[in-house]
C-alpha positions in Angstrom: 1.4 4.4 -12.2 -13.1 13.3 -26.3 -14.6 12.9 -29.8 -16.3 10.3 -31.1 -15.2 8.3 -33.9 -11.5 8.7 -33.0 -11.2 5.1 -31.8 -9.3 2.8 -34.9 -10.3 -0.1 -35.8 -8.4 -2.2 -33.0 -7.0 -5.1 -35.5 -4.8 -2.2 -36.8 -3.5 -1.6 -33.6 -0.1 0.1 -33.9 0.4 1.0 -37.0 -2.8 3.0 -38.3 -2.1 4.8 -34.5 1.6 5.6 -35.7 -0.1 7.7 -38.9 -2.0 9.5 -36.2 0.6 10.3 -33.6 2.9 11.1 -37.2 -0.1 13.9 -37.8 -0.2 15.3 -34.7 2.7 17.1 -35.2 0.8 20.3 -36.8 -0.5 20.8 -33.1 2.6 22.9 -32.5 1.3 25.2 -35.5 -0.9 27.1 -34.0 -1.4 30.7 -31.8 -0.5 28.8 -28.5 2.7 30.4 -27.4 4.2 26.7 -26.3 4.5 23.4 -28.0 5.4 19.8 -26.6 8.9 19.9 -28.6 9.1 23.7 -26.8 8.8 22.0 -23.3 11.0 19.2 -23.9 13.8 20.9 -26.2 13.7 24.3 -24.6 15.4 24.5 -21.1 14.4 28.1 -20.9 11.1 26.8 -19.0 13.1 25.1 -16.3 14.6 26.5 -13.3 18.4 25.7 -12.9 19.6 23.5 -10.0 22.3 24.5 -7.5 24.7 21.2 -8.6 27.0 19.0 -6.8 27.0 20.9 -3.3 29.5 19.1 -0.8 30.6 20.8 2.4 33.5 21.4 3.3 35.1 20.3 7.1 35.8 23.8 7.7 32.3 25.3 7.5 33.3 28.8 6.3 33.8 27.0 2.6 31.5 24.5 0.4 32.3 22.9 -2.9 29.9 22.3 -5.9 30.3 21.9 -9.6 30.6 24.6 -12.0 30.9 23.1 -15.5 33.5 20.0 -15.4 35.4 21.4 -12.2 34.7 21.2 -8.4 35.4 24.8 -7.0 35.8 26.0 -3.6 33.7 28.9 -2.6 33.9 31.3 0.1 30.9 31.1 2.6 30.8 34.5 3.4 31.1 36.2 -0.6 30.0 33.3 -2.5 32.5 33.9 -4.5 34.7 30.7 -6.0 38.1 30.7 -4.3 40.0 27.8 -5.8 39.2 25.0 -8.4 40.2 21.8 -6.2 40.2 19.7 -9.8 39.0 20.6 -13.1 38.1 17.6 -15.7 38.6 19.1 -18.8 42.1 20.0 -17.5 43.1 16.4 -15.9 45.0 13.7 -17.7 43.1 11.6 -18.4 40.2 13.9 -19.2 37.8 13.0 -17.4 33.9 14.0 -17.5 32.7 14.4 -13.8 29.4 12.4 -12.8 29.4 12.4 -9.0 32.6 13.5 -6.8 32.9 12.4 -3.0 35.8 13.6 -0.9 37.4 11.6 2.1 36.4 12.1 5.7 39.9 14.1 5.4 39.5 15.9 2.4 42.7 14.7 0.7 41.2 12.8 -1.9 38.9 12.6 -4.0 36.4 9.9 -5.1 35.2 11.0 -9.4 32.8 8.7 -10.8 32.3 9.1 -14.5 31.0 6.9 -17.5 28.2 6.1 -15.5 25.6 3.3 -16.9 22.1 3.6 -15.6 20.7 -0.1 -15.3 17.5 0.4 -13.6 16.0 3.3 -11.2 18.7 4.1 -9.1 21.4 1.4 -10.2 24.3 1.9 -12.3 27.7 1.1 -12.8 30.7 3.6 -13.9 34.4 4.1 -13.7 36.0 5.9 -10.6 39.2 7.3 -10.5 41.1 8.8 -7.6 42.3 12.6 -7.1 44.9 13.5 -4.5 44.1 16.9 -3.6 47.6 17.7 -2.6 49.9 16.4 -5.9 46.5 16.5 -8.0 47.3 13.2 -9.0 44.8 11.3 -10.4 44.8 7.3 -10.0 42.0 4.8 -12.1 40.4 2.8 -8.6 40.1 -0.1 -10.8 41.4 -1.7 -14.2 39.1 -4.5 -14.2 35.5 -3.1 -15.1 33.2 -1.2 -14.3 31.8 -0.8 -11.0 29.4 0.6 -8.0 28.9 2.9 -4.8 32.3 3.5 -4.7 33.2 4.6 -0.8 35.6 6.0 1.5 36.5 3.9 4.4 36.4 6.4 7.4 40.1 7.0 7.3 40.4 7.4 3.3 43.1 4.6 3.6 40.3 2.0 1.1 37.6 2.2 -1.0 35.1 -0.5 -1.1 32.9 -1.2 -4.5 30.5 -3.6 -5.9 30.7 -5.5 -9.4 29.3 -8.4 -10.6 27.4 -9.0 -7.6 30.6 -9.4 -5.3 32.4 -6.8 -2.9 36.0 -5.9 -3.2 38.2 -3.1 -1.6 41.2 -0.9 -2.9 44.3 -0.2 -0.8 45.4 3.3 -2.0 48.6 3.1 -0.7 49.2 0.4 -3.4 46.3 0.2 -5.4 46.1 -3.0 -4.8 42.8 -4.9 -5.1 41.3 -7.0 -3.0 38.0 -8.9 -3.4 35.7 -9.9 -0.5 33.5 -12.1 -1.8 33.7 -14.4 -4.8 30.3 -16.6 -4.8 27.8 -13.6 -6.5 26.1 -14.5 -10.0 24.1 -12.9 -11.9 20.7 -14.2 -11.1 21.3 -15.9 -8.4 23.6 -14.3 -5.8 24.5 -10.7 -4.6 26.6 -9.7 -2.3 27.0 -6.2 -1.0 24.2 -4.2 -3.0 20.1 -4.8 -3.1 17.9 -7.0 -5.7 15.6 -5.2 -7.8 12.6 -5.1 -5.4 14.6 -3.6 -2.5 16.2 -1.0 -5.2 12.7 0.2 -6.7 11.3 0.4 -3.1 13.2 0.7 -0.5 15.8 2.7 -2.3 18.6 0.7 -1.2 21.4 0.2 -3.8 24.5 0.0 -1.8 23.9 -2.4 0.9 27.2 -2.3 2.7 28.8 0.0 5.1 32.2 0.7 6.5 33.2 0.5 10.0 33.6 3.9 12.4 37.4 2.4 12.5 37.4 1.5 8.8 38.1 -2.5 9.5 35.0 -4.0 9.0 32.0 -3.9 6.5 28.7 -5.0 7.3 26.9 -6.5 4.1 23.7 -8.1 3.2 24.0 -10.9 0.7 20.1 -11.7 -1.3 19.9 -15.1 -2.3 17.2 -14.5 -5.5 17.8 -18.5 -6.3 13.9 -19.2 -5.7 13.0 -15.7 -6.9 10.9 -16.0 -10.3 12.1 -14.5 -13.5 10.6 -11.9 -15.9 11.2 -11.9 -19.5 11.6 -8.7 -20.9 12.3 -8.7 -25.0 13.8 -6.0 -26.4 13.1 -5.3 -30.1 14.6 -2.3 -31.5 18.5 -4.0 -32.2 18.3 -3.9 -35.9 21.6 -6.3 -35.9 19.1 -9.1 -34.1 16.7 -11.4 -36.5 15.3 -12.1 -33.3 13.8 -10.2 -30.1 16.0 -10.2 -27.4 15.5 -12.0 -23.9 16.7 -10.0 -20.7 15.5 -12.1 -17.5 15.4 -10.6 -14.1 14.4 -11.8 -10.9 11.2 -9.8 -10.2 9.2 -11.3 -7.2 5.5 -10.4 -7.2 2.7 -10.1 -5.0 2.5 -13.4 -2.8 5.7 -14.8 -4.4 9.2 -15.7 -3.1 11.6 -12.9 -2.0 15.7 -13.0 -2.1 16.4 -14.7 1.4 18.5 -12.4 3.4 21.9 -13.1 5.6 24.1 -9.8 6.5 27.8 -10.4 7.1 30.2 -8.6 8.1 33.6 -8.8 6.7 37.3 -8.3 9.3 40.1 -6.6 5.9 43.1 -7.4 8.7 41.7 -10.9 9.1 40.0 -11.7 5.6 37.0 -13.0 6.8 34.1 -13.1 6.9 31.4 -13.5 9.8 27.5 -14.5 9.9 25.2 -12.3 11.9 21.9 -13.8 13.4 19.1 -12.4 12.0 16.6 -15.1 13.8 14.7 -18.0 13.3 11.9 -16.4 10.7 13.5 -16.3 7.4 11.2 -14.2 5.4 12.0 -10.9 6.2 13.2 -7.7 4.9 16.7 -5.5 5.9 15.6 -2.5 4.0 18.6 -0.5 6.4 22.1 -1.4 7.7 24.8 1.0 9.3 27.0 1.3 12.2 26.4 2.6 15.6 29.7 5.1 17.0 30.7 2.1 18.3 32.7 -0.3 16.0 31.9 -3.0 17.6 28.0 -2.6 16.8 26.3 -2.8 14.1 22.8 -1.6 13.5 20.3 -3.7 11.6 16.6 -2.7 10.9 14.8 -6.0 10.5 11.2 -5.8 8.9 8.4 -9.0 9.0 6.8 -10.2 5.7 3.4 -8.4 6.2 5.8 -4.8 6.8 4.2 -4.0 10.2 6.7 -4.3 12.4 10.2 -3.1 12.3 12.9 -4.1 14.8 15.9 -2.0 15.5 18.9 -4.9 16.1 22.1 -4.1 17.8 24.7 -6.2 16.8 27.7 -7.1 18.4 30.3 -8.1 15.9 33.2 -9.4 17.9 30.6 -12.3 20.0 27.6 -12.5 17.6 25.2 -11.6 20.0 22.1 -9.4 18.9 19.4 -7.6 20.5 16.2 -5.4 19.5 16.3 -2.2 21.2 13.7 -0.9 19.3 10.5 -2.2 18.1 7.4 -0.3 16.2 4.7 -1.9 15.6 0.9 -0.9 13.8 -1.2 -4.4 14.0 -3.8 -2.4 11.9 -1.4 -1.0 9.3 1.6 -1.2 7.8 5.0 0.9 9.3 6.7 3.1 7.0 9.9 2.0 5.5 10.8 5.9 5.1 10.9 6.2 9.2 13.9 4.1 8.9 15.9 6.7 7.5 15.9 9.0 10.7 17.9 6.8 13.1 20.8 8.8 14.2 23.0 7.6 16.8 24.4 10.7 19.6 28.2 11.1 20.3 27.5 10.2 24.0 27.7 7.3 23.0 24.7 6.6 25.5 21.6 7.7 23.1 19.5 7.4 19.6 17.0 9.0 17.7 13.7 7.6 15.8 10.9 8.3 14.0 7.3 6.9 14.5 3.6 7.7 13.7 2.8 6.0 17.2 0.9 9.1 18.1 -1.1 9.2 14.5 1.8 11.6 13.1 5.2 11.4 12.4 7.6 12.5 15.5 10.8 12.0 17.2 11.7 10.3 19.7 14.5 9.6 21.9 15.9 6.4 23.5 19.0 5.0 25.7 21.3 2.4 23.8 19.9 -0.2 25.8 16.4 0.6 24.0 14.3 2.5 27.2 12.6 5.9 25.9 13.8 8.6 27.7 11.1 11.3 25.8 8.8 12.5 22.6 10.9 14.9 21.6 7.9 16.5 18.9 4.6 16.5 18.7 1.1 18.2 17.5 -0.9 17.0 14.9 1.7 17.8 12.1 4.1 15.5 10.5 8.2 15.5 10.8 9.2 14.9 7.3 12.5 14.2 7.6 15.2 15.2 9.9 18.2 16.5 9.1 20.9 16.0 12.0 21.7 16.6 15.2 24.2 19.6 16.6 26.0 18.1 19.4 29.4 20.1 19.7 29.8 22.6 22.3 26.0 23.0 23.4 24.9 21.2 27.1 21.7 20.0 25.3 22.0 19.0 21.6 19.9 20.7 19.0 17.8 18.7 16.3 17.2 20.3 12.9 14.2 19.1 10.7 11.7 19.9 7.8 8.0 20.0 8.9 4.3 20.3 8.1 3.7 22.5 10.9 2.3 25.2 9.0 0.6 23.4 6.4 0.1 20.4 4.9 0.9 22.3 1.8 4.0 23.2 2.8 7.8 22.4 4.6 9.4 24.5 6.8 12.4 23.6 8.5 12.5 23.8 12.3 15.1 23.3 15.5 14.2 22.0 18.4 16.3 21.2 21.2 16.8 17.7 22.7 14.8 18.3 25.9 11.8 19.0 22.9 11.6 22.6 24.0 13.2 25.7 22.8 11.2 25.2 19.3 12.4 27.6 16.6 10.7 28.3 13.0 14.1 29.2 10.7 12.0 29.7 7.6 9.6 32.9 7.1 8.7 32.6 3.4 5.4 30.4 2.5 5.7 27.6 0.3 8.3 24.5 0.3 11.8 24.5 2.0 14.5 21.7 1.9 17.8 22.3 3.7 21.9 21.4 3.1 23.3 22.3 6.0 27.4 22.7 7.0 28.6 19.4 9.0 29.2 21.5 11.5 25.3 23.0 11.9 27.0 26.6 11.5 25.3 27.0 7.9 22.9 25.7 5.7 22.1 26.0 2.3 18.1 26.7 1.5 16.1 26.1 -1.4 13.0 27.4 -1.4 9.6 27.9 -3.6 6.4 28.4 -4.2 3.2 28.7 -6.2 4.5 32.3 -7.1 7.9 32.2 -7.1 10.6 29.7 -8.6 13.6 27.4 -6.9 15.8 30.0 -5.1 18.9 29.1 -3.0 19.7 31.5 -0.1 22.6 30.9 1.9 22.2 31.3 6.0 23.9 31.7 8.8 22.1 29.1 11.5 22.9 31.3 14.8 20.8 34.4 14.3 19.8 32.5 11.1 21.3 35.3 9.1 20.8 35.7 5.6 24.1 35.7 4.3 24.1 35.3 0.2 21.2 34.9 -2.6 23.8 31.9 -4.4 21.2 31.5 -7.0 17.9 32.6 -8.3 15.6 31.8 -11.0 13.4 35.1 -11.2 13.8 35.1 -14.5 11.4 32.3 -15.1 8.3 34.5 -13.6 8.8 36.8 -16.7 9.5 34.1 -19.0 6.3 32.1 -17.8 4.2 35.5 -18.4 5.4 36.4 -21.8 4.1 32.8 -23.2 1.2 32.7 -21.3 1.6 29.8 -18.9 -0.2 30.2 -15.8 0.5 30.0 -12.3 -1.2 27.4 -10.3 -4.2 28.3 -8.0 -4.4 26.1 -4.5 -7.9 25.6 -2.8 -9.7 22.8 -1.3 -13.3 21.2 -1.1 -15.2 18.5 1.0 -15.4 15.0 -0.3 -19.3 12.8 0.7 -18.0 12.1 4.1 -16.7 15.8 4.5 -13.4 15.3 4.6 -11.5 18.5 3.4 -9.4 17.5 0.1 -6.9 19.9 -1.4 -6.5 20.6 -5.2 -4.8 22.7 -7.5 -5.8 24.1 -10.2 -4.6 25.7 -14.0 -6.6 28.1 -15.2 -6.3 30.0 -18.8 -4.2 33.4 -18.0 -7.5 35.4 -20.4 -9.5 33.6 -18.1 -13.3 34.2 -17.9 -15.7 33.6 -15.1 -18.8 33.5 -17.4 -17.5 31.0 -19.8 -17.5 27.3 -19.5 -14.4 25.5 -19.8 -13.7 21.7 -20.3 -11.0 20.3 -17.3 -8.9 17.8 -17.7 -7.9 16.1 -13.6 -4.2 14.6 -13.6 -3.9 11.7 -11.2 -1.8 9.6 -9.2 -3.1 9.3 -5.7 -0.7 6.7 -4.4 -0.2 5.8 -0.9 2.2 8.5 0.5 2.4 10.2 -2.6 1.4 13.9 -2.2 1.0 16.5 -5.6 -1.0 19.2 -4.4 1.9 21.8 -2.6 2.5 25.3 -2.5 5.4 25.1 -4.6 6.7 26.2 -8.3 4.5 24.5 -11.4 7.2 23.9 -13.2 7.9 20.8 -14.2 7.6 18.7 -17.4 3.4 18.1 -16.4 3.0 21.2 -15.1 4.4 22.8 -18.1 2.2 20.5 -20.8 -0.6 21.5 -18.3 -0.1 25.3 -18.8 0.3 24.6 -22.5 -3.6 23.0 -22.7 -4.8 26.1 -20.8 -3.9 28.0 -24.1 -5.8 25.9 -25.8 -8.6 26.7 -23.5 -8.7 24.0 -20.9 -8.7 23.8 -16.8 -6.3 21.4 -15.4 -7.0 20.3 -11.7 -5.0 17.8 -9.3 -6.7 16.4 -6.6 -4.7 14.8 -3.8 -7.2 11.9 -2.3 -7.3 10.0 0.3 -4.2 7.9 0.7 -1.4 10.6 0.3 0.7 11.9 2.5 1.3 15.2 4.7 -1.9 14.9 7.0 -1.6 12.1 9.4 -1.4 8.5 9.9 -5.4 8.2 9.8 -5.8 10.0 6.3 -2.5 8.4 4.9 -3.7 4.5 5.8 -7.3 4.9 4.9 -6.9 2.7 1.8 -4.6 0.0 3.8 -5.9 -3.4 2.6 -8.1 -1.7 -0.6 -6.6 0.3 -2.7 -8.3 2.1 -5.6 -11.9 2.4 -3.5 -11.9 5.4 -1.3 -9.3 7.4 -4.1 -11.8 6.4 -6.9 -14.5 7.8 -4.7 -12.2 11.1 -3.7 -11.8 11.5 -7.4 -15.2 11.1 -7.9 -16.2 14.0 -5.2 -14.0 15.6 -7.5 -15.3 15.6 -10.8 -18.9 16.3 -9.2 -17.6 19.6 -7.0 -15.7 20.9 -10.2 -19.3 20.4 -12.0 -20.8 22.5 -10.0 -18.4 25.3 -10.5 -20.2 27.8 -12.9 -17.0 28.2 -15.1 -16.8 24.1 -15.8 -18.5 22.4 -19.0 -19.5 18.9 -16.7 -20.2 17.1 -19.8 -16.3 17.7 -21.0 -14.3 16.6 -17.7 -11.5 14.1 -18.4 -8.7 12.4 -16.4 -5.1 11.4 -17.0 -2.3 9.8 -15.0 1.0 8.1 -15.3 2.2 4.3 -13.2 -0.4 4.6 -10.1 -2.4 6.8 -11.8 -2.6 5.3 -14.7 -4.0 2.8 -12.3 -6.8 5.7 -11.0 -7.5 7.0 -14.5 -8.5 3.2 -16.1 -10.6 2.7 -13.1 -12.2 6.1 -13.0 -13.5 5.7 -16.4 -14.6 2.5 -15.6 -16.4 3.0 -11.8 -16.4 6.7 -12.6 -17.4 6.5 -16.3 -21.0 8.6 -15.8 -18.5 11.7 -15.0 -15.7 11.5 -16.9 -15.5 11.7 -21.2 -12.2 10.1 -21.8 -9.6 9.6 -19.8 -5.4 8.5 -20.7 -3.5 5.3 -18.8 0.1 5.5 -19.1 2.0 2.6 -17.5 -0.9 1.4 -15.5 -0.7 -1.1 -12.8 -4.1 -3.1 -13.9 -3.8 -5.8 -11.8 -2.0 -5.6 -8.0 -1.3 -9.5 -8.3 1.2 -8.1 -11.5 3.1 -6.0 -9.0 6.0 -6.7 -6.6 6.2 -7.8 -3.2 7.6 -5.2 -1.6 5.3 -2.1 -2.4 2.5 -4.3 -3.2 2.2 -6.2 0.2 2.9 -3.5 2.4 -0.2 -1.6 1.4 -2.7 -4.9 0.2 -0.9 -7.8 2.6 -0.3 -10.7 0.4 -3.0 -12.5 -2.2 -3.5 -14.7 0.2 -4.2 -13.0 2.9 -6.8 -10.5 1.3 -7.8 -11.3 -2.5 -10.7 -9.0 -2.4 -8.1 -6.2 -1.9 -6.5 -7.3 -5.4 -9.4 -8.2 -7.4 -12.7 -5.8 -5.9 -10.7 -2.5 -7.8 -9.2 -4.5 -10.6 -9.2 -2.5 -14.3 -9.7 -5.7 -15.5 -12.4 -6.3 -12.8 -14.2 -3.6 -14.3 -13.3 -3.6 -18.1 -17.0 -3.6 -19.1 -18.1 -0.3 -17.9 -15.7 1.6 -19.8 -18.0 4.2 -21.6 -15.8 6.9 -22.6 -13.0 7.7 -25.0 -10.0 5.7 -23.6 -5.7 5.8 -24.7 -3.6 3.2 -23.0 0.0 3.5 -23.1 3.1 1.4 -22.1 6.4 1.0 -22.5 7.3 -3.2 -23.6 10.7 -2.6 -21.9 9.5 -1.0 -18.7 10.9 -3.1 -15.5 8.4 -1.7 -13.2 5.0 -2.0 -14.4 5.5 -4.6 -16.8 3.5 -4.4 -20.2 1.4 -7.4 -19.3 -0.5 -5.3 -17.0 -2.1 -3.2 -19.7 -2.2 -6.6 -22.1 -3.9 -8.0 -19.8 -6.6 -4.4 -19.0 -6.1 -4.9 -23.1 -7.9 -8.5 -23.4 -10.4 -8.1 -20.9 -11.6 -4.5 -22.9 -11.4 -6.8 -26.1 -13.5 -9.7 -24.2 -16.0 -6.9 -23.3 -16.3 -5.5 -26.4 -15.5 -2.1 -25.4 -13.6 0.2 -28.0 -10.3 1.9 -26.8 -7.0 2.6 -28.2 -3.7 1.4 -27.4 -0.1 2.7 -28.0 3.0 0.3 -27.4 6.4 2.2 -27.3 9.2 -0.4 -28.3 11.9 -1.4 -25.8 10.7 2.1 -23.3 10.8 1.6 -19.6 8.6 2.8 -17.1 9.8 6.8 -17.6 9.3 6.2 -21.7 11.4 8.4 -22.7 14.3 8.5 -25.0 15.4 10.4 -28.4 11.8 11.8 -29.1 9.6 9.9 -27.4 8.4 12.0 -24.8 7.2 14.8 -27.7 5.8 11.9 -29.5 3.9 10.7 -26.3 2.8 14.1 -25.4 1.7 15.3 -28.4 -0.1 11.9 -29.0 -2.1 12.7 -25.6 -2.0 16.3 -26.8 -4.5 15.7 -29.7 -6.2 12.8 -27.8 -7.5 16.0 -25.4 -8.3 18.3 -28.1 -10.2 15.9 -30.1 -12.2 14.1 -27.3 -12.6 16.3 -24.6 
């Protein structure tokens, strides 16, 4: 997703905007106690991570990186008992990316060298550690590859490269590949395209057998999938720009047709599984049941409002949905498809649905009757974490909730039977769990608006508190002595009286009688949710608490649209996106003006991707309330965007082309009034840069005056060397001298 006279002249475009952004340096000159090159250079702002936690089988140890080496520690002192391999120390040496042990824990899967290609893809060498000898194996001499995994037994390891699927025998190290018919640009075999990577996370798209002789794939076809063209400028060898084209399918347009296979390694082949007649369609999930001999296959329609739950049966070919949900007036969450955990009865599974208007489990037979809701209230299950099945006569589930507050997660337990419901949390704010395979421990991370990411370690029977592993306390003083502020939550009704949440930044010499310009930060996406009662300290947050020393208010308002507080308040913007969050932000502007510490006349706006998309509109629909506002990476046009994300939330153009043109930037470039920055990256994948050349000509069209910053070969995160100080303290002295 402000002064007058600042705007240039546009013909100069970026060039006389490059002496400005050059200038801006001397921002970091003056009494504030923080500068942008502070908040990105500095790591003494940001709390440190717990990294690389992996338990182990026996639940009285876990492993986790400390430096290059994966250690052993002791549940019960914390204390590091043995380091199971060390990088530095290995020959080769090797620089540890990810590690992943077998089901057995005698090897070890290191991945290292890794090469990002776009969000979430990437390929990198793997090597192979016996824990025993310590000896240490390359998986493959033939390239790099990814989502390297363990069969079940640790006897294989199946990869992807160059769009085709091949396995390792580590008893010889021999290789053997699956497929053979993957091209760049055309085929893929084994992990997703770039629409099903961006959003529905799915990279590795094949999965091993329970008895480690099969693997179910899904092959994408992107033959009839249209290309993008992305140039890339900055190689100073090239006379020329350089074309990268990528199949990118937008709004309305073809998708990568979709067949899963699975593959027999004793037999070498290969087998077709039905998905049905209708060939648009989405797998956004595969995996096994206990059972080897079924798969499971989540099967999604076009329009994303129905999602089927398949069952196949690999040795016949027979399938059958088990499962269906279904929302004729919405759109079904992808996410939901995530909790689907199969009990060791062999007899049972668990969902997720928002049948009820909120998120909840539910439990079913094999053969797809329900046997019960297994939650319910009106508060959301956010995401459940397992199910503790050994040695109880009813199984206990573990998950993170909203029971408390929409503001917060808690994590719960709540036996199968949906009685017995325990609260394992006590401390307000927002809790995410690790727990021991065998449910005897988990590992909690836990924050809040006053106090940093901690990591406690528990005991789950008595829930025990058994070892602080890791704190970050020293961050409250460090926050204090250079005057960054802690974030204030509250809320306030928006014209239909709808309670909306906020936070809010306030200068730490604050004073009640003066009047203080605000600057709102925006995304408002669907499902997106930034207003929580948890530690402001991140890369915004920080750049945030630097502009309050410069005597500025910084609020984020979470509209309708986000997530946390039902189906009804999540969906409210299905099929129109950008009218009830424009008016939400609106309510917002106008509440904070009556506040008798605001300066109404100096309120401005700012937001990154989808709220770059909120921010252009705003000062376009909301341009009698907000001065100036800043677009980074804006969508400015939902027919620009792709299928996937696009669709589920807007149908296709088709189908609803008042959805994609009534809150349009470019619908609406001619009632820009204020100060206005646009920024994109050319080399962004996501939002492409022809969103905000296109917002670009339609200001020009209109005559409006703007300005607009291109950063050379960036993606969507622009970032890189220093461009993120250059960006920020660009937007840094667009605030001071226009708002």
């Amino acid at each position: 997703m402000l002064k007058k006279n600042y705007f240039l002249p546009l013909f100069l475009g970026i060039f006389a905007f490059s002496s400005v952004c050059f200038s801006s340096e001397v921002i970091a000159q003056d009494d504030t106690k923080i500068s942008v090159t502070d908040i990105y250079s500095k790591g003494s702002f940001y709390a440190q991570s717990l990294q690389g936690v992996d338990w182990t089988n026996n639940g009285q140890f876990y492993t986790r990186m400390n430096g290059n080496a994966i250690v052993r520690y002791d549940i019960k002192t914390n204390k590091a008992v043995e380091t199971i391999f060390d990088g530095d120390a290995s020959d080769p040496k090797i620089k540890i990316a990810e590690y992943s042990f077998s089901d057995k824990e005698d090897k070890i899967l290191i991945q290292t060298n890794r090469q990002s290609i776009y969000r979430r893809s990437y390929i990198a060498e793997y090597y192979v550690v016996d824990t025993k000898d310590k000896s240490v194996e390359k998986l493959s001499e033939n390239g790099r590859s990814a989502y390297s995994t363990f069969s079940p037994d640790g006897s294989k390891v199946a990869f992807f490269r160059d769009n085709n699927l091949f396995y390792v025998t580590l008893s010889d190290m021999k290789e053997v590949q699956i497929t053979d018919d993957g091209l760049f640009n055309k085929l893929i075999n084994g992990a997703g395209d770039w629409v099903y990577e961006e959003e529905f996370q799915l990279t590795k798209a094949f999965s091993w057998s329970p008895n480690s002789e099969n693997i179910g794939f899904i092959q994408f076809d992107e033959s009839k999938v249209m290309e993008y063209n992305m140039q890339y400028w900055s190689d100073k060898a090239q006379l020329y720009p350089i074309d990268y084209k990528f199949k990118y399918p937008k709004a309305g347009a073809d998708n990568s047709t979709i067949k899963v296979f699975v593959y027999n390694t004793e037999a070498n082949k290969k087998k077709e599984i039905s998905l049905g007649d209708e060939k648009d369609i989405y797998v956004p999930r595969l995996q096994w049941t206990n059972n080897s001999n079924y798969m499971a296959i989540r099967r999604m329609n076009r329009l994303q409002n129905k999602i089927d739950l398949i069952h196949a049966n690999i040795e016949n070919g027979e399938t059958k949905i088990v499962y269906t949900d279904e929302d004729k007036d919405g759109y079904v969450d992808f996410e939901y498809t995530k909790d689907l955990i199969y009990l060791k009865d062999g007899k049972h599974f668990i969902v997720s649905s928002e049948r009820t208007g909120y998120k909840h489990l539910y439990l079913y037979t094999m053969e797809g009757k329900q046997v019960r809701q297994i939650t319910s209230g009106d508060w959301e299950v956010i995401e459940l974490l397992g199910v503790e099945e050994e040695g109880l006569k009813v199984p206990m589930l573990y998950y993170i909730s909203t029971q408390d507050s929409p503001l917060e997660r808690h994590l719960y337990m709540v036996d199968l039977k949906g009685k017995k419901t325990r609260k394992l949390t006590d401390r307000h704010g927002t809790n995410s769990v690790d727990m021991s395979k065998d449910f005897a421990f988990y590992i909690l991370t836990h924050q809040s608006t006053e106090m940093p990411l901690n990591y406690r370690l528990y005991q789950t029977k008595g829930n025990l508190l058994l070892n602080k592993i890791q704190d970050n306390d020293k961050l409250i003083k460090t926050f204090k002595e250079n005057n960054l502020p802690q974030k204030e939550l509250s809320s306030f009704k928006n014209r239909n009286g709808e309670t909306l949440n906020y936070q809010i930044f306030k200068p730490l010499d604050f004073d009640a009688t003066k009047k203080y310009p605000v600057l709102m930060h925006v995304y408002g996406g669907p499902s997106s949710q930034l207003v929580t009662d948890a530690w402001a300290g991140g890369a915004n947050d920080l750049w945030h608490g630097m502009l309050t020393q410069k005597g500025y208010i910084v609020v984020t308002v979470d509209n309708r649209g986000t997530q946390g507080r039902g189906e009804a308040f999540k969906k409210a913007t299905y099929k129109n996106l950008g009218k009830l969050e424009v008016e939400d932000q609106i309510d917002g502007a106008k509440f904070l003006a009556t506040l008798p510490f605001v300066d109404k006349e100096r309120i401005g706006i700012w937001g990154w991707s989808y709220g770059g998309y909120m921010s252009s509109l705003l000062m376009m629909l909301g341009a009698d309330y907000f001065k100036a506002g800043i677009a980074v990476a804006p969508v400015t046009s939902w027919r620009y965007y792709d299928t996937i994300y696009t669709e589920r939330f807007l149908q296709r153009p088709e189908d609803n082309a008042k959805g994609y043109d009534d809150f349009s930037p470019i619908t609406h470039a001619a009632k820009l009034k204020g100060e206005f920055l646009l920024v994109h990256g050319t080399g962004d994948d996501n939002v492409h840069v022809q969103n905000s050349i296109a917002l670009q000509n339609a200001l020009v069209n209109a005559n409006r005056p703007f300005d607009m910053f291109y950063y050379p070969d960036r993606n969507h995160g622009i970032y890189g060397g220093m461009t993120r100080i250059h960006l920020y303290n660009m937007m840094t002295k667009f605030v001071e001298d226009n708002l």
